[in-house]
DSSP file (Angstrom, degrees, kcal/mol; ACC not computed):
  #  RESIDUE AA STRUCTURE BP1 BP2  ACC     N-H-->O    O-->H-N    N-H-->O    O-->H-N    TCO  KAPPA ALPHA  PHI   PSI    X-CA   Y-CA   Z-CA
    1    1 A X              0   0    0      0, 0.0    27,-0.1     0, 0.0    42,-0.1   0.000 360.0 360.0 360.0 133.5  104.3  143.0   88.2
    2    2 A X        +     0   0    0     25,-0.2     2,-0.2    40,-0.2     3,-0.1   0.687 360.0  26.8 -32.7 -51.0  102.5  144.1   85.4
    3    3 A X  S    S-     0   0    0      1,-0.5    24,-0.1    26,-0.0    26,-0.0  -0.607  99.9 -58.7-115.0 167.4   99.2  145.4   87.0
    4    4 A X        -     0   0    0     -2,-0.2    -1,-0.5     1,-0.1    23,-0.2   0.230  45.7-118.6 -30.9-174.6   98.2  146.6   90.2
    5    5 A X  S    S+     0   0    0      1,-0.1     2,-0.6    -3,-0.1    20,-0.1   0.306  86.2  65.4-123.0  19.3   98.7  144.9   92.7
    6    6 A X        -     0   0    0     20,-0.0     2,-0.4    19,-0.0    -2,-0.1  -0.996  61.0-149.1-130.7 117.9   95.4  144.5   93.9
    7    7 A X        -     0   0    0     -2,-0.6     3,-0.1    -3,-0.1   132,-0.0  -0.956  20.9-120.9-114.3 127.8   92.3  142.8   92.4
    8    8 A X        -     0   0    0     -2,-0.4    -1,-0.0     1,-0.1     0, 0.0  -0.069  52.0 -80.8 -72.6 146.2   89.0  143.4   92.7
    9    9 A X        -     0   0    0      4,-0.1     2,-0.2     3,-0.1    -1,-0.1  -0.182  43.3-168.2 -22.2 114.9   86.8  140.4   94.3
   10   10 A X     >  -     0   0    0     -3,-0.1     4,-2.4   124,-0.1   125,-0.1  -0.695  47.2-104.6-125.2 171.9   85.6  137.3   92.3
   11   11 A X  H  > S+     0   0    0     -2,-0.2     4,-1.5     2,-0.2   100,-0.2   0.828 127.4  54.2 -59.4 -38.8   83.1  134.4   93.1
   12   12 A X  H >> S+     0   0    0    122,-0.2     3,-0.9     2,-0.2     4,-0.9   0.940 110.0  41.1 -29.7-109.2   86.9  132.5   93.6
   13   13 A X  H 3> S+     0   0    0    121,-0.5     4,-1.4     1,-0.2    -2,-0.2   0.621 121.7  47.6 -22.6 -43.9   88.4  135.0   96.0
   14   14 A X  H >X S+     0   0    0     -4,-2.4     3,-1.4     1,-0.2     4,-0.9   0.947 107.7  50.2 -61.6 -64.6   84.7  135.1   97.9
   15   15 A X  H <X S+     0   0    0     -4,-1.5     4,-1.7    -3,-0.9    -2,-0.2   0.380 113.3  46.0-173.1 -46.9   84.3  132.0   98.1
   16   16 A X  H 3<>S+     0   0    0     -4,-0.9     5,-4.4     2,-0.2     4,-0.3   0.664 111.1  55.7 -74.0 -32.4   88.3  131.6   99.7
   17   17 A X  H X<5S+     0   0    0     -4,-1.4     3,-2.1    -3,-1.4     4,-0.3   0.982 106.3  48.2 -59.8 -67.9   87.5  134.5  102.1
   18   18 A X  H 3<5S+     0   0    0     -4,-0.9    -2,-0.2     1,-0.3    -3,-0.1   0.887 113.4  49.3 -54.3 -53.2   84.0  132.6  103.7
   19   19 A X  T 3<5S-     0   0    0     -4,-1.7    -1,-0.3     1,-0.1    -2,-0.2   0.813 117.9-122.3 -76.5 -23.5   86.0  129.5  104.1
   20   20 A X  T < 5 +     0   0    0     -3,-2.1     2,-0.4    -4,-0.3    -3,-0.3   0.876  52.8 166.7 104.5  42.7   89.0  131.7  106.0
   21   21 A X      < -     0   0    0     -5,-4.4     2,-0.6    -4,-0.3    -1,-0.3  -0.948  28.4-138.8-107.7 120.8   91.6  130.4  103.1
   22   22 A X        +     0   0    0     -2,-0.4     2,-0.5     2,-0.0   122,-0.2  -0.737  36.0 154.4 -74.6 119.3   95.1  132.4  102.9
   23   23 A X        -     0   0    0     -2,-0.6   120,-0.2   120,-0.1     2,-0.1  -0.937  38.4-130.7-157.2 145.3   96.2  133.1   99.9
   24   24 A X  E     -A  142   0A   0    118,-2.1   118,-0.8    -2,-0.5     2,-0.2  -0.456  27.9-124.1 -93.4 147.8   98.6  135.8   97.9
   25   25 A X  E     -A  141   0A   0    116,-0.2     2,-0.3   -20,-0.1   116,-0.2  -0.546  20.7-175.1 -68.5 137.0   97.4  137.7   94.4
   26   26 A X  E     -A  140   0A   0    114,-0.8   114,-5.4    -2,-0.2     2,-0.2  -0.708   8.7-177.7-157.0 109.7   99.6  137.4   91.5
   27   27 A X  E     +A  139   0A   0    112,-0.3     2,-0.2    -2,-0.3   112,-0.2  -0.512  10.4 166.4 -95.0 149.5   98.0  139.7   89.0
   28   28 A X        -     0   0    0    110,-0.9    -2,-0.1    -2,-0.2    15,-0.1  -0.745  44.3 -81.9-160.2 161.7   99.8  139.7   85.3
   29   29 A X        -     0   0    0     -2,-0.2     2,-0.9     1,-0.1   109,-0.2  -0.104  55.4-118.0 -33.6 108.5   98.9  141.0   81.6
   30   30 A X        -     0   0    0    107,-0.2     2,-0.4   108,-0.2    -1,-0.1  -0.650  27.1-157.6 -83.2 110.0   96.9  138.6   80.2
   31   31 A X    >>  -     0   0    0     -2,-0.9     3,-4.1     1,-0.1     4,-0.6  -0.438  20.3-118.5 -89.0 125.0   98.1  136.8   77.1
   32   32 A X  T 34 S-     0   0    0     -2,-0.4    -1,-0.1     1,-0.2    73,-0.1   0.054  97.1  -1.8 -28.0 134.3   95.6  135.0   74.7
   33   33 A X  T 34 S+     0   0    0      1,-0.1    -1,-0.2     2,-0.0     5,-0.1   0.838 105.1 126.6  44.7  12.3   95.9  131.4   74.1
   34   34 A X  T <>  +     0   0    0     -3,-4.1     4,-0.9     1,-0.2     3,-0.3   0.979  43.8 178.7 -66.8 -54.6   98.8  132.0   76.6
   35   35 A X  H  X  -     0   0    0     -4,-0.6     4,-0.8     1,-0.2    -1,-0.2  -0.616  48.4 -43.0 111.1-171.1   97.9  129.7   78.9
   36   36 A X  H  > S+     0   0    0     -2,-0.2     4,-1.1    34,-0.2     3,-0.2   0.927 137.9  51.4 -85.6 -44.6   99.3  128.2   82.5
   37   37 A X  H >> S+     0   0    0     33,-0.3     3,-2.0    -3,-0.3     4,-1.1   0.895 107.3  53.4 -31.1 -90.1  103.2  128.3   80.5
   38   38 A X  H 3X S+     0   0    0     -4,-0.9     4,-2.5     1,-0.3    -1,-0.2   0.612 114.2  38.8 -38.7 -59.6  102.6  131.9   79.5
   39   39 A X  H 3X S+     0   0    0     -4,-0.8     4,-0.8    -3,-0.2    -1,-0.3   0.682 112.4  52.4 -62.3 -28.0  101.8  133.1   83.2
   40   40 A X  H <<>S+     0   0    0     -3,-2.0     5,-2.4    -4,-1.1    -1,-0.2   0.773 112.4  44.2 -86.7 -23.9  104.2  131.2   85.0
   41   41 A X  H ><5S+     0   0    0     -4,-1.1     3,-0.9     3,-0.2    -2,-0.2   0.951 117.5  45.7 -64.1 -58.1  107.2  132.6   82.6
   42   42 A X  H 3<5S+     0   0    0     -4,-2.5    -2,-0.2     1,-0.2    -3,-0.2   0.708 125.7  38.8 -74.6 -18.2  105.4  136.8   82.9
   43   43 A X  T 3<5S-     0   0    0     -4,-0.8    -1,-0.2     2,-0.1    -2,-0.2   0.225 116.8-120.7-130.5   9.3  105.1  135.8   87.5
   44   44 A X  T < 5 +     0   0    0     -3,-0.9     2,-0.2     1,-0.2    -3,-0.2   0.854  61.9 141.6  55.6  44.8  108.3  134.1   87.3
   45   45 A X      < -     0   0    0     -5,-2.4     2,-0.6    -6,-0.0    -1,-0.2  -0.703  61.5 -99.8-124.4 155.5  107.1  130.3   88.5
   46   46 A X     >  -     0   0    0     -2,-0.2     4,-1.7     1,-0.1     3,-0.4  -0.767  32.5-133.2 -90.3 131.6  107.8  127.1   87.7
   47   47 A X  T  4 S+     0   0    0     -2,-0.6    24,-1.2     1,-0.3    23,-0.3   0.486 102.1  69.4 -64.8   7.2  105.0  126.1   85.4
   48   48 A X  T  4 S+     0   0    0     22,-0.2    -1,-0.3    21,-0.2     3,-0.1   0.140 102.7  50.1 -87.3  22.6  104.6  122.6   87.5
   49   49 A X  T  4 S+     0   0    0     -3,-0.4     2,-2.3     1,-0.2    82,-1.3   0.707  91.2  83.5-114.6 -34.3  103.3  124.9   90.2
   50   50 A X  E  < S-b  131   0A   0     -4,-1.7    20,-1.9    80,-0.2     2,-0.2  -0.368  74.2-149.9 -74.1  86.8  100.9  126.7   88.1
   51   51 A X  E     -bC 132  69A   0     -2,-2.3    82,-0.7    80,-1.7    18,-0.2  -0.457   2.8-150.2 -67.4 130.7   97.7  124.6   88.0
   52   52 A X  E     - C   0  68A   0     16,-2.5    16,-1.0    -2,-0.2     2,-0.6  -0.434  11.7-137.2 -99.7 158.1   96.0  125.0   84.9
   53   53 A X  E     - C   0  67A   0     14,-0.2     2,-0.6    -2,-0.2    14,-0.2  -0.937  22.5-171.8-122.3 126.4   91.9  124.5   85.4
   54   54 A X  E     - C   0  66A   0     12,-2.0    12,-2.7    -2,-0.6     2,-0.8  -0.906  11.7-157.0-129.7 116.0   90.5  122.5   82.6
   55   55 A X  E     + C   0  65A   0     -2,-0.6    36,-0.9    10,-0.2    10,-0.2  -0.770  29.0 163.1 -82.5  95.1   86.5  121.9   82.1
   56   56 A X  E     -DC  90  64A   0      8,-1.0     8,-2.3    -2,-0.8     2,-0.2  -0.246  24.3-133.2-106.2-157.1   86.0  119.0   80.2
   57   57 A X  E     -DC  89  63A   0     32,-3.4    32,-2.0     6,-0.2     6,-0.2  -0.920   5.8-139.6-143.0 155.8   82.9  116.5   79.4
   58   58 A X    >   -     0   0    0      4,-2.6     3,-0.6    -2,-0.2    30,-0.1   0.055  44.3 -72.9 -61.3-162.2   82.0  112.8   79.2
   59   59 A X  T 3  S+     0   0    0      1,-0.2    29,-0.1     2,-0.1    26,-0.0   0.917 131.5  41.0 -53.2 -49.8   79.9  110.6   76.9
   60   60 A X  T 3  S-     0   0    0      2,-0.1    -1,-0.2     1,-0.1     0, 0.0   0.287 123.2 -99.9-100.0  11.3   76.9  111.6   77.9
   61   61 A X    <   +     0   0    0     -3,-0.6     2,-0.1     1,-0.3    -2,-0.1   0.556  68.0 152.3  89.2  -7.3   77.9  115.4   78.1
   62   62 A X        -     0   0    0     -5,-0.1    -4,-2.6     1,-0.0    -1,-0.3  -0.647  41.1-132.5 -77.3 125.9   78.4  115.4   82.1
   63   63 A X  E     +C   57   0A   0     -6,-0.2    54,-0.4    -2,-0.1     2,-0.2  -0.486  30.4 174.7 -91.2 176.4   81.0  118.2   82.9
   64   64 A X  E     -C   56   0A   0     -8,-2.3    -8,-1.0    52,-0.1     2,-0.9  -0.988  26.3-116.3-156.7 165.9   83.9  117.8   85.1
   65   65 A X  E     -C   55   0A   0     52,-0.4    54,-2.9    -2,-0.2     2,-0.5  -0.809  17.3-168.6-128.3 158.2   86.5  119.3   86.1
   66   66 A X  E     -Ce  54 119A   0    -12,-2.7   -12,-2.0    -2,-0.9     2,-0.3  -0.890   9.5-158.6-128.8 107.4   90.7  118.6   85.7
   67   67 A X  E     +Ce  53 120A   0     52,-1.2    54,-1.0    -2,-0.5     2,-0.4  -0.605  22.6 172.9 -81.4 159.4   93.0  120.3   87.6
   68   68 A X  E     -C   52   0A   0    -16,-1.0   -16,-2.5    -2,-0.3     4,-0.2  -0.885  35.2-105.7-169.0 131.6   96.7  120.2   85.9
   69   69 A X  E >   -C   51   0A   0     -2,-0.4     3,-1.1   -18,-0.2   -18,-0.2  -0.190  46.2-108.0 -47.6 149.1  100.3  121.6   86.3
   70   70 A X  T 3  S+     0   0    0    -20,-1.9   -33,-0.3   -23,-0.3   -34,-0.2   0.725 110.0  47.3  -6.1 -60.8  100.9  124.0   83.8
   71   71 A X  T 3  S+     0   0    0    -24,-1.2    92,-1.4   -35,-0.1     2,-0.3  -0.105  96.3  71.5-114.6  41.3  103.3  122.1   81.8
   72   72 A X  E <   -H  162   0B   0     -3,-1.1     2,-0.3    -4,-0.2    90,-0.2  -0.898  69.4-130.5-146.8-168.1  101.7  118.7   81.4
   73   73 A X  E     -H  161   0B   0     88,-1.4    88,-1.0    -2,-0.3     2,-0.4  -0.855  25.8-118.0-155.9 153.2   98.6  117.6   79.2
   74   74 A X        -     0   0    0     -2,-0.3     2,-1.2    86,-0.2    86,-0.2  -0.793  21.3-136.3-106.6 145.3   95.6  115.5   80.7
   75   75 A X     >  -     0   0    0     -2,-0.4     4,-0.5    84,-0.3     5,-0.4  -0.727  13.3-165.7-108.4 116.6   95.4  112.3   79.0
   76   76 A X  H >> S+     0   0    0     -2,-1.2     4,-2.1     1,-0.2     3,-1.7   0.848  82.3  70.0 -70.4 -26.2   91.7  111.9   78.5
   77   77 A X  H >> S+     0   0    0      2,-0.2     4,-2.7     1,-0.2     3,-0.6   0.993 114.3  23.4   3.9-108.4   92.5  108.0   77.7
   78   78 A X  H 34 S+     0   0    0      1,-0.2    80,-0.3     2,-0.2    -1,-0.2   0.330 112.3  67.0 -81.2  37.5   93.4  107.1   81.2
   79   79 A X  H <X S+     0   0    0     -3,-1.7     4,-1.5    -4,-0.5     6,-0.3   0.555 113.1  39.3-118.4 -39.3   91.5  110.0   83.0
   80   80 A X  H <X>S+     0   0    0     -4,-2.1     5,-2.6    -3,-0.6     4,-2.1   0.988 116.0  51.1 -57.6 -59.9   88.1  107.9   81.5
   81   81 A X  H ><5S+     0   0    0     -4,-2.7     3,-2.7     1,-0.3     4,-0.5   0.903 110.9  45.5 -52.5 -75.6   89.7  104.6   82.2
   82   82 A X  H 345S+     0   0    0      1,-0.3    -1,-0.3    -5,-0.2    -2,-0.2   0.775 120.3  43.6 -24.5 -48.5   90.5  105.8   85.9
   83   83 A X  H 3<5S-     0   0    0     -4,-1.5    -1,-0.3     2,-0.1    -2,-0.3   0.653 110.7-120.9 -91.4 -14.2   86.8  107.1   86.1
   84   84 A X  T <<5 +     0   0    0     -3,-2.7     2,-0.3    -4,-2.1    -3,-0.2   0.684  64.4 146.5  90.4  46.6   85.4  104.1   84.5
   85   85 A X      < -     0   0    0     -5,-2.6    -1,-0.4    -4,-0.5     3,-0.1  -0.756  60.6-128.7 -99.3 160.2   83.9  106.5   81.5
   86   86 A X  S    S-     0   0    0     -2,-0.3     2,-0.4     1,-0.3    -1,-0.2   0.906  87.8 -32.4 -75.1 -63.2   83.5  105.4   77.8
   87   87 A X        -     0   0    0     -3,-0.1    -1,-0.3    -7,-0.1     2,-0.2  -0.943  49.3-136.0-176.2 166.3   85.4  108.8   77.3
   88   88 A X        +     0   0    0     -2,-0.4     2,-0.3   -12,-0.2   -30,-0.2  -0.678  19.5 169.7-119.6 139.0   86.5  112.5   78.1
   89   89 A X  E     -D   57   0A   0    -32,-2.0   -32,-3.4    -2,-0.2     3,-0.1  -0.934  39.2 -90.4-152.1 165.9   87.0  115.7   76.0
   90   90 A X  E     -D   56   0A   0     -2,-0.3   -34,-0.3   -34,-0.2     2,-0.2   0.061  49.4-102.1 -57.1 177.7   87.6  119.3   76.6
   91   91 A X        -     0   0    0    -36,-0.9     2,-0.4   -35,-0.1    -1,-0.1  -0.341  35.9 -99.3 -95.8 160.6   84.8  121.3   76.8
   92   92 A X    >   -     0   0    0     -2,-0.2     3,-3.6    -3,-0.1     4,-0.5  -0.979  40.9-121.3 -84.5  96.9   83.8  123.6   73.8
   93   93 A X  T 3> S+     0   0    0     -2,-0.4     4,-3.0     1,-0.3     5,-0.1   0.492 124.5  45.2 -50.7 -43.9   85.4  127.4   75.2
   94   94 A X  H 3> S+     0   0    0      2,-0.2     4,-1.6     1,-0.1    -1,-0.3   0.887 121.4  39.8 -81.5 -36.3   81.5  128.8   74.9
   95   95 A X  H <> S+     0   0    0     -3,-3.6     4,-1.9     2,-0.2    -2,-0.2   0.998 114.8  51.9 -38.9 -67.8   80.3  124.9   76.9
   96   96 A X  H  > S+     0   0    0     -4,-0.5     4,-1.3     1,-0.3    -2,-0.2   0.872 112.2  46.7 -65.5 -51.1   83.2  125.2   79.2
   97   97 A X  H >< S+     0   0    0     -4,-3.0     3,-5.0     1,-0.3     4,-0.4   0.879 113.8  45.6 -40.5 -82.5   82.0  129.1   80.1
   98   98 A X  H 3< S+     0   0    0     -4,-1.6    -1,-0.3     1,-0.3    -2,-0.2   0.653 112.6  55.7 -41.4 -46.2   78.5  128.4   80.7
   99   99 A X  H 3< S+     0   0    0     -4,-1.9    15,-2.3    -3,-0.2    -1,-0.3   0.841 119.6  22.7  29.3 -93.6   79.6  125.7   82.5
  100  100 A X  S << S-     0   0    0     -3,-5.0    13,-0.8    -4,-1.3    14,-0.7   0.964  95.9-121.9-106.0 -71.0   81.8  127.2   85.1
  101  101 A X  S    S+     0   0    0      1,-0.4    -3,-0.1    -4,-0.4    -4,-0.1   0.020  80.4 107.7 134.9 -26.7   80.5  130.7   85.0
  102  102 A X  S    S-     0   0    0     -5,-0.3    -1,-0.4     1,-0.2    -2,-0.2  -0.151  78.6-108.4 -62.6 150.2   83.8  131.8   84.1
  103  103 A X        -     0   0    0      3,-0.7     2,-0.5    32,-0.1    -1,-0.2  -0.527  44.9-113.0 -61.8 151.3   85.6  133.2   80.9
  104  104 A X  S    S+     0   0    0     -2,-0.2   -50,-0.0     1,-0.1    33,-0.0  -0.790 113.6  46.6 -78.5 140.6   88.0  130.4   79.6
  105  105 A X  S    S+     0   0    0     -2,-0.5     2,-0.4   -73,-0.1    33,-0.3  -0.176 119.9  52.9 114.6 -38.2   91.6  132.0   80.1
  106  106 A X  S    S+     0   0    0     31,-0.1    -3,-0.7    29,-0.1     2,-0.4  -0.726  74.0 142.4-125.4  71.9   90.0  132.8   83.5
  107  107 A X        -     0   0    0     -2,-0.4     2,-0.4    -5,-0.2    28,-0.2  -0.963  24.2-174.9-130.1 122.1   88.6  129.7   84.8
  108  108 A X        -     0   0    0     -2,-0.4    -6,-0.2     2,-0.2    26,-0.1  -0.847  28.3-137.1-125.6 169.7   88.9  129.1   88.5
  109  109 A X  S >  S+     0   0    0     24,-0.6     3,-0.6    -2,-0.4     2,-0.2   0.767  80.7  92.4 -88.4 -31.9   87.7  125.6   90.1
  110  110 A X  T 3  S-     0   0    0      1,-0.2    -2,-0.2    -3,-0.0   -98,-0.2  -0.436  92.6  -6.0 -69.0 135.9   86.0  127.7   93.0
  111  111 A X  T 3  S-     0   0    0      1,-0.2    -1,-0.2  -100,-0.2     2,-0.2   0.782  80.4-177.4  42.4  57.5   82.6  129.0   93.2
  112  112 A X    <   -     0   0    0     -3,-0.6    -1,-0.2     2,-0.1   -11,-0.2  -0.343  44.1-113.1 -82.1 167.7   81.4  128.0   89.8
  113  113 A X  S    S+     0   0    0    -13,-0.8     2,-0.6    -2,-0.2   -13,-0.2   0.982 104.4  32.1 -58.7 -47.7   78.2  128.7   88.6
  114  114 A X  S    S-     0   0    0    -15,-2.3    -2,-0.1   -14,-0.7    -1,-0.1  -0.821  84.8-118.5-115.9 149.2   77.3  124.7   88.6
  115  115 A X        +     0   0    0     -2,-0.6     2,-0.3    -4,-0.1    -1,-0.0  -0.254  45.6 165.2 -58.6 155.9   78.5  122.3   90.9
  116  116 A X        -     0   0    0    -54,-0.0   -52,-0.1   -51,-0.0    -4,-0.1  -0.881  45.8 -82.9-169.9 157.4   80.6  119.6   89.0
  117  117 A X        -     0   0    0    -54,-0.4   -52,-0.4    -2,-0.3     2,-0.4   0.009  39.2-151.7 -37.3 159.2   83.1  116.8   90.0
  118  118 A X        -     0   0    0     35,-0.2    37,-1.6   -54,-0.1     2,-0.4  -0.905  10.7-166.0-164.6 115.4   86.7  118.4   90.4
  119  119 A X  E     -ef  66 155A   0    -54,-2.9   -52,-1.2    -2,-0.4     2,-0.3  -0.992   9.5-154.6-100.3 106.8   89.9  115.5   89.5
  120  120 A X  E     -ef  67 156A   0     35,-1.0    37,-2.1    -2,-0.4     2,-0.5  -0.721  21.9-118.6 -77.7 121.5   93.1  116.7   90.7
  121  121 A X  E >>  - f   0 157A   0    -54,-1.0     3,-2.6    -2,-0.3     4,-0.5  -0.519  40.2-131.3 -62.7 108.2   96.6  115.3   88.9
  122  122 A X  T 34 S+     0   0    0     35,-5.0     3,-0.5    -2,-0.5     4,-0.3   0.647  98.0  63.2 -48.4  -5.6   98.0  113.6   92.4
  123  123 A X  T >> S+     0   0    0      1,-0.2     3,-1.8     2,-0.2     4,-1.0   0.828  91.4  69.7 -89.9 -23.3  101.5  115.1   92.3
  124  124 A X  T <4 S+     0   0    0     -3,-2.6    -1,-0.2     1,-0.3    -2,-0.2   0.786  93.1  49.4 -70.0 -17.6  100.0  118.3   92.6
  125  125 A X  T 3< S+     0   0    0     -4,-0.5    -1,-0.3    -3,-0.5    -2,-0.2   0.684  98.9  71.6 -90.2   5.9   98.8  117.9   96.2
  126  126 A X  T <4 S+     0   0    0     -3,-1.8    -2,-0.2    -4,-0.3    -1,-0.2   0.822  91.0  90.0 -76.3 -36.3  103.0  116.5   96.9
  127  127 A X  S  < S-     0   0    0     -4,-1.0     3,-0.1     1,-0.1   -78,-0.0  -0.074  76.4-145.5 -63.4 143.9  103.7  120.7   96.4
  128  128 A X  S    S+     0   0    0      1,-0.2     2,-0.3    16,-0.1    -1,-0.1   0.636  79.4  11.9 -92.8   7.3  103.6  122.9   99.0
  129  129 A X        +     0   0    0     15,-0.1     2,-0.3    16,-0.1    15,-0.2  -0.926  62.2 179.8-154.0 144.5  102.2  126.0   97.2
  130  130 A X  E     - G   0 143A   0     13,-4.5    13,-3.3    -2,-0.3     2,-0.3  -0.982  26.2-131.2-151.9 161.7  100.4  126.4   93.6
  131  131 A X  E     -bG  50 142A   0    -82,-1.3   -80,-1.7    -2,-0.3     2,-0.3  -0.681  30.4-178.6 -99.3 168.0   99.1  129.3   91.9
  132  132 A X  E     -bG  51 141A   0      9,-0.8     9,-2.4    -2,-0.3   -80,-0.1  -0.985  40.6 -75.5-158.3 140.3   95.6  128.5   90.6
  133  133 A X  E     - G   0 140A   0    -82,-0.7   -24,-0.6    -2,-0.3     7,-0.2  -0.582  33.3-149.6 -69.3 139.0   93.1  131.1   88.4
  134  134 A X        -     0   0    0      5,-1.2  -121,-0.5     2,-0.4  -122,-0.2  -0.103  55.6 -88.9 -90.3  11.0   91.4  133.7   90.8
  135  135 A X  S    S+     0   0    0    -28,-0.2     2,-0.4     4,-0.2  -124,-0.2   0.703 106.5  86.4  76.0  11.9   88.4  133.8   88.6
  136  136 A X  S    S-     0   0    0      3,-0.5    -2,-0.4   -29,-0.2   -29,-0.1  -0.959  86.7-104.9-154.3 132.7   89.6  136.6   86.3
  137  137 A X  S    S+     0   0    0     -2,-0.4  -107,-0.2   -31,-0.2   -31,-0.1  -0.394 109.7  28.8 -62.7 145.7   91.8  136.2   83.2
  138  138 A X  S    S+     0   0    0    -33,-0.3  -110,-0.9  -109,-0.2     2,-0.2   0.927 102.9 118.2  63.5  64.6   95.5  137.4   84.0
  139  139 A X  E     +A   27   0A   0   -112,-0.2    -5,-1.2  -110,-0.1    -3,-0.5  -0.684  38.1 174.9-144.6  95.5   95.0  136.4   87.6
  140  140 A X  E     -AG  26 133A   0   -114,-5.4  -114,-0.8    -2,-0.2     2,-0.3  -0.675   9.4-164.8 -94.7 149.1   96.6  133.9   89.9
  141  141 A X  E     -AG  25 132A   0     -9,-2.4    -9,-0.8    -2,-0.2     2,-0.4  -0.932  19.4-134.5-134.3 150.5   96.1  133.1   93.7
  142  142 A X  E     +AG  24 131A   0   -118,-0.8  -118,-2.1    -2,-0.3     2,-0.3  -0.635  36.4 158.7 -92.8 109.0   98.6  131.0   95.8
  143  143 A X  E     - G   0 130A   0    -13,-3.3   -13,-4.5    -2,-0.4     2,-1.2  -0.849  51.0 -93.6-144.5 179.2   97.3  128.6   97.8
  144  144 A X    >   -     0   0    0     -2,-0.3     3,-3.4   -15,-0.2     2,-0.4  -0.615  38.2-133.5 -85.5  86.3   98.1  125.3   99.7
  145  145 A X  T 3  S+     0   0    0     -2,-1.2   -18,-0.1     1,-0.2    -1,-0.1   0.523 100.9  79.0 -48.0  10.7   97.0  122.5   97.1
  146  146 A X  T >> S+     0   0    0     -2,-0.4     3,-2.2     2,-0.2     4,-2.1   0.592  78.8  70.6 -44.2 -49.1   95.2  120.9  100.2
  147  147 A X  H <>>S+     0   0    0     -3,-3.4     4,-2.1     1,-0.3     5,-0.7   0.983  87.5  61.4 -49.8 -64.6   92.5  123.4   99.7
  148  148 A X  H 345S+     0   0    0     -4,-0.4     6,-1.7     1,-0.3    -1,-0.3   0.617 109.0  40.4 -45.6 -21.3   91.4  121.7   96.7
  149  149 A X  H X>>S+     0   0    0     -3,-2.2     4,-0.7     4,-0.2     5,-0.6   0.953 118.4  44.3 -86.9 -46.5   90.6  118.6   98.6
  150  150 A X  H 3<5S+     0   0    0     -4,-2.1    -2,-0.2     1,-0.3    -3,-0.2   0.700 131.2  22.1 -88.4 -23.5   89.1  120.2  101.7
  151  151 A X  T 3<5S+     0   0    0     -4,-2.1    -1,-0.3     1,-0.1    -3,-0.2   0.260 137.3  35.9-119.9  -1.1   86.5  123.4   99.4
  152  152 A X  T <4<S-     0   0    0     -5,-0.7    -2,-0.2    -3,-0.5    -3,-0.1   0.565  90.2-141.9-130.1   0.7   86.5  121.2   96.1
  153  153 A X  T  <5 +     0   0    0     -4,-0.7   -35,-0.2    -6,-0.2    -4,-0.2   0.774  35.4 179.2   6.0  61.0   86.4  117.9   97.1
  154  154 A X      < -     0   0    0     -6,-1.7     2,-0.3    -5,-0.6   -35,-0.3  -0.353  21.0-135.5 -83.4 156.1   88.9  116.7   94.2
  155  155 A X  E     -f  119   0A   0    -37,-1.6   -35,-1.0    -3,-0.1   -33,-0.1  -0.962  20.0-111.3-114.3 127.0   89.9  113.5   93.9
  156  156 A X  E     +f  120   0A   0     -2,-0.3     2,-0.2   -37,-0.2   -35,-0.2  -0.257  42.5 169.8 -98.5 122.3   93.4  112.5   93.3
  157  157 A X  E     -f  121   0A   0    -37,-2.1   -35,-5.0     2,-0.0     2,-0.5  -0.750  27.7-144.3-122.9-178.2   93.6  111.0   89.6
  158  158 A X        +     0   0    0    -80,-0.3   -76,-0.1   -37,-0.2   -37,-0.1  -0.948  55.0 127.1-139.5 120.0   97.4  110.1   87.7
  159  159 A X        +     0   0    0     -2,-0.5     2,-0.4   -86,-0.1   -84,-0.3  -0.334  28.3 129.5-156.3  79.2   96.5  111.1   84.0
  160  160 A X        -     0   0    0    -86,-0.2     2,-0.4   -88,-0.1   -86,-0.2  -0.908  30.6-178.0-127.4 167.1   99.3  113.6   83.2
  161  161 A X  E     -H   73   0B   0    -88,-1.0   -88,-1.4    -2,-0.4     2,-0.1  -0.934  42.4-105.2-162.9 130.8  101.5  113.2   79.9
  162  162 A X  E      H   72   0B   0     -2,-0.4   -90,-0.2   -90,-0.2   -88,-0.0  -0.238 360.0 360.0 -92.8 136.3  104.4  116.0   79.7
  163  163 A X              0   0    0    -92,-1.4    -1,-0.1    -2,-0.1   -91,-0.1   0.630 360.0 360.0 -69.1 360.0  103.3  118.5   77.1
């Protein structure tokens, strides 16, 4: 590993503690614009394991949130249809922050500053582990992708399209 091996506490990582959730650190140098690809290559994962956390928006500007392996691309097309929205886009990086409470690069689904919907790709809950952002750029933590329905209450969508 790159960094320590030890990371200081995030709203994430509380937030996983309260609830009693076990789950491993996987610190690495954080690359710009690297991405879920970038991290899973430097921690030595397969990037369908690395769920990427992606804050997008509707029509009407209502965030949400989409988790998604590493190595696929959400298709905001049939992630609307599915949701019975006019239509979906990312978030603007400076939106998405305020938003989540988070840096973008460093985006965890956990204890964000505002509550929002959280859509899961379903094939990620078939895995038995995925690393997920800890709340801190160049940060992972390893959890059971069950957690995300039981602390997030995400909802199983199929919108993936291989990147």
């Amino acid at each position: 590993m790159a960094k320590k091996d030890k990371v200081s506490e995030t709203p994430a990582t509380a937030l996983l503690r309260q609830h009693g959730v076990a789950f491993t650190e996987h610190p690495y140098e954080y690359l710009e614009h690297g991405g879920a690809q970038h991290s899973a290559q430097v921690l030595g994962m397969d990037p369908f394991a690395v769920v990427k956390t992606l804050i997008m928006q509707d029509q009407d500007a209502k965030p949400l949130v989409v988790l998604m392996h590493g190595n696929r691309k959400v298709s905001t097309k049939n992630l609307a249809r599915q949701l019975g929205l006019k239509s979906i886009e990312p978030c603007a990086p400076e939106v998405a922050n305020r938003h989540s409470g988070y840096l973008v690069g460093g985006t965890s689904p956990f204890a964000t500053r505002r509550a929002m919907p959280v859509f899961i790709e379903e094939t990620i809950l078939t895995l038995p582990r995925i690393c997920i952002n800890g709340g801190r750029r160049g940060y992972l933590v390893g959890i059971d992708p069950q957690v995300c329905v039981q602390l997030l209450d995400a909802q199983p969508v199929n919108c993936a399209l291989a990147e």
